[in-house]
Phi, psi and omega in degrees: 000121174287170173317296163345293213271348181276317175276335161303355198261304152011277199316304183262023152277315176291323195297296229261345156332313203247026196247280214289017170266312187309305169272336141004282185267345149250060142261314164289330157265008149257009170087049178065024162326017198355281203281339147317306151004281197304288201296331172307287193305288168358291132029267209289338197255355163249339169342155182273328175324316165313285202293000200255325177293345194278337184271004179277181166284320219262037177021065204250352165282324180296313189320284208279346158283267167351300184320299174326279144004276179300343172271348175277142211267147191253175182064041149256090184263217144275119200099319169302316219269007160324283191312330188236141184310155178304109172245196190236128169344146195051005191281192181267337196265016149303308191286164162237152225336000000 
């Protein structure tokens, strides 16, 4: 990959790290709420804070995507996440039934 196509990619990774983290976790915290979902990630991702993080060093779009990410419980899909109360990754009442 030349330089170029490394720093677009570089650039758009921070957008789907923190678009698609974001929504994630208030997918889970709204119980699969889809356009609540949308409009949170939307949100946060135009926020001026945000965009104001993108010019920085300290990767806080990754940061904060990733995090989002790492707080979603896996083998929550659409429909899966009824059955079980909001728990936290790896606990027991995460796995399923």
């Amino acid at each position: 990959m030349d330089v170029e196509r490394a720093f677009a990619f570089y650039w758009n990774m921070k957008m789907v790290f923190l678009i698609g983290g974001v929504f994630l976790l208030l997918m889970l915290l709204t119980e699969d709420d889809f356009w609540v979902s949308l409009c949170g990630a939307a949100w946060v991702f135009l926020s001026g804070f945000t965009q104001w993080w993108y010019s920085s060093p300290t990767m806080m779009p990754e940061m904060v995507g990733c995090f989002c990410v790492s707080v979603w419980p896996p083998g929550t899909g659409h429909g899966a996440r009824k059955e079980r109360p909001f728990c936290w990754p790896r606990s027991r009442s995460c796995r399923p039934p």
